[in-house]
C-alpha positions in Angstrom: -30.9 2.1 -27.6 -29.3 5.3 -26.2 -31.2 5.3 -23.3 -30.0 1.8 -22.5 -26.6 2.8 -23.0 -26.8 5.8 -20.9 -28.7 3.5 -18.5 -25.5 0.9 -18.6 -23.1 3.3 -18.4 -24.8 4.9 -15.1 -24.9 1.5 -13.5 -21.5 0.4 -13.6 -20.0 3.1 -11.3 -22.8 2.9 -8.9 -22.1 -1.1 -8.9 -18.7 0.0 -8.3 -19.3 2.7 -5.7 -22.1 0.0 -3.9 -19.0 -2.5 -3.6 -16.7 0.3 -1.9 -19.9 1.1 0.5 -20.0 -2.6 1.3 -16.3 -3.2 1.6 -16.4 -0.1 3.9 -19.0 -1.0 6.3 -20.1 1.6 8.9 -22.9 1.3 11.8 -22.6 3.1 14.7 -24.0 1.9 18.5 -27.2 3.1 19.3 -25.9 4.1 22.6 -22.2 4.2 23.7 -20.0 1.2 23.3 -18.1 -0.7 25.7 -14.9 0.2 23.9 -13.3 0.8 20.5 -11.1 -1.8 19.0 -8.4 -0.5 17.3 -6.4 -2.8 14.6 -3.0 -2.1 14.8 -0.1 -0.8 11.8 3.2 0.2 11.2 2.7 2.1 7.9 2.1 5.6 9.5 -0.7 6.9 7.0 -2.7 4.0 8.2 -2.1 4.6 11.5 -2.7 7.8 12.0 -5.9 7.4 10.5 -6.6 4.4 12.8 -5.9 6.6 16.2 -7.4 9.7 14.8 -10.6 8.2 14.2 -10.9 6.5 17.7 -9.9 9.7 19.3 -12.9 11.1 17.8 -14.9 8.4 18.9 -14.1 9.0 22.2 -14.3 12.4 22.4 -17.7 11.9 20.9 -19.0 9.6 23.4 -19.5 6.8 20.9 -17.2 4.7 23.1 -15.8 4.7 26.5 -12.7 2.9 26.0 -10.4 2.5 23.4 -8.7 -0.9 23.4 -5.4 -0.9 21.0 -4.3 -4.2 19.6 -0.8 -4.7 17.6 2.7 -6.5 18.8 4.9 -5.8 15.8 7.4 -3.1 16.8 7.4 -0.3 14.5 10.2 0.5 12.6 11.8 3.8 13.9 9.6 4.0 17.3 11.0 1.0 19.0 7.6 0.2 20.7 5.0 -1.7 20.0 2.4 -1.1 17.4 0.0 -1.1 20.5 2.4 1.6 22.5 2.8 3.5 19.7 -1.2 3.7 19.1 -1.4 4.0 23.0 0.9 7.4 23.0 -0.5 9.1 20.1 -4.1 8.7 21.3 -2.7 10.4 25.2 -1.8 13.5 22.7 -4.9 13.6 21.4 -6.7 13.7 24.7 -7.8 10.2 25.9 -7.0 9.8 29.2 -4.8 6.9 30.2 -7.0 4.6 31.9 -9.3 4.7 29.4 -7.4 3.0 27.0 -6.3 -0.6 27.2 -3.2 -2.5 25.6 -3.3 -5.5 24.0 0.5 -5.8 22.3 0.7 -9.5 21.3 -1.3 -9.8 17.9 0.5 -9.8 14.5 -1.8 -10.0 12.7 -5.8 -9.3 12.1 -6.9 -12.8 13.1 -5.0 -12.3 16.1 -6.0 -9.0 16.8 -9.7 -9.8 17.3 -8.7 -12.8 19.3 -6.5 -11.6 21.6 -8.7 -8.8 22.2 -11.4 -11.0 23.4 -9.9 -12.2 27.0 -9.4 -8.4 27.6 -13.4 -8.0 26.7 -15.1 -10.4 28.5 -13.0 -9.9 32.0 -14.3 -6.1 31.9 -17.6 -7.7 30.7 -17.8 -5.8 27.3 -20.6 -6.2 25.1 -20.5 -3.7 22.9 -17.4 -3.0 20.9 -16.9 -0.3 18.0 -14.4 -2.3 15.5 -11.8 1.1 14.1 -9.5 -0.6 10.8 -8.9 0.6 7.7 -11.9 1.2 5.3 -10.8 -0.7 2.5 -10.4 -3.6 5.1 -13.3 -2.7 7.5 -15.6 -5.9 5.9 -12.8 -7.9 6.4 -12.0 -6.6 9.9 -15.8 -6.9 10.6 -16.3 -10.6 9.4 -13.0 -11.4 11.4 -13.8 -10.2 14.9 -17.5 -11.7 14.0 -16.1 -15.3 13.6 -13.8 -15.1 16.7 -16.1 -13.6 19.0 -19.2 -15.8 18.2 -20.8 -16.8 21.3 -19.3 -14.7 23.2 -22.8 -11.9 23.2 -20.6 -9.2 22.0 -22.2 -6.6 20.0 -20.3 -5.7 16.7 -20.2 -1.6 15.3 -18.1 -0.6 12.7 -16.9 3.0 12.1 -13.6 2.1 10.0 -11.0 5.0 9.4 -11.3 6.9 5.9 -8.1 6.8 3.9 -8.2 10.0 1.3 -5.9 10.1 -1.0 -5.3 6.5 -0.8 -8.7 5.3 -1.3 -12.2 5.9 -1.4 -15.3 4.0 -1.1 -17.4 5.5 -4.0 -13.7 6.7 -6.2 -11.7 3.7 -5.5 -12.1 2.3 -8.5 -11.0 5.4 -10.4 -7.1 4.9 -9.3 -4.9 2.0 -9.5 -3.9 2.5 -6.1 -7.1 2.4 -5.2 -7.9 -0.8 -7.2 -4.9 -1.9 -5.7 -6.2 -1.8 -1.9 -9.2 -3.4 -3.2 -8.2 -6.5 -4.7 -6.0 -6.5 -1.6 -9.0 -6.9 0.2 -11.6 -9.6 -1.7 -9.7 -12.3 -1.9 -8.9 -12.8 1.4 -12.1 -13.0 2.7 -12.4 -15.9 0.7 -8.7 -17.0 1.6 -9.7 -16.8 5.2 -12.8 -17.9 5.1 -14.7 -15.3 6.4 -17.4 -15.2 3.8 -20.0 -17.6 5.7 -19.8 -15.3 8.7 -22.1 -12.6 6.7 -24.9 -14.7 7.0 -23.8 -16.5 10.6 -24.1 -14.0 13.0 -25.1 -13.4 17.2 -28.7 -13.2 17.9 -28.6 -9.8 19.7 -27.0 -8.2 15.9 -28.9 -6.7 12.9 -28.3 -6.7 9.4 
């Protein structure tokens, strides 16, 4: 009886923690990418995540561009989600004609779409997808369903967000909860769930 508690009690936060690894799906190219797609914000924690992360990419040789997507101006920049991304990752040593503008999307749909001309007239194939991590399924699924047919290989190295949340600890915080539920039910909402099982034949699981 007490080893079946202990058993139970074990299992839930490894449920919970497996559901945070999902949410936060990562896989890296096996050799360098086309590019980095990098979902735009406004909300400055996020952001600098976002650019940090593809920065780091870069520098890595993971990618070999760094495409920034986002139209919304930000509040107190006066540019573009997309400029402001654009700046921040020339400070952080990413040289200027390796990084591409897309500054029409206002959303993630959009993002992913508009992104897509942009791709296929440089002939990408290969494209490292950098949102948040309690979004990077969603983000994932979304570029997935607007790129199929297209022969674009999808990666996923999605920026971290500590202190805000975490994909084994989220559950332990309500903000963390918060961004969570945030995330699930849209992927119903948008219906994005088919697109785990639909996907191009030149990806793996």
């Amino acid at each position: 009886m007490l080893t079946g508690l202990l058993l139970a009690a074990a299992a839930v936060p490894l449920a919970l923690g497996g559901l945070g690894c999902w949410i936060d799906r990562r896989r890296l190219p096996p050799e360098p990418a086309d590019a980095a797609l990098v979902f735009g914000a406004s909300t400055e924690w996020k952001a600098r995540a976002r650019w940090t992360t593809a920065a780091e990419l870069y520098h890595a040789g993971v990618v070999r561009h760094v495409l920034v997507s986002g139209g919304p101006t930000v509040p107190g920049q006066g540019v573009s989600e997309a400029e402001w991304f654009r700046r921040n990752l020339l400070a952080l040593g990413v040289p200027g004609e390796r990084i591409l503008v897309e500054d029409r999307a206002t959303h993630t749909g959009e993002n992913a779409a508009f992104a897509l001309p942009i791709l296929r007239a440089r002939g990408f194939r290969s494209v490292v997808l950098v949102m948040s991590d309690f979004e990077g399924i969603r983000a994932h699924l979304t570029a997935r369903r607007a790129w199929r047919g297209h022969g674009i290989a999808i990666y996923d190295r999605h920026a971290p967000s500590p202190g805000h949340w975490g994909r084994w600890t989220w559950w332990l915080t309500r903000e963390g909860r918060r961004w969570t539920w945030y995330t699930l039910p849209r992927l119903v909402r948008y219906r994005l769930l088919p697109y785990l099982w639909l996907r191009e034949p030149l990806e793996r699981p």
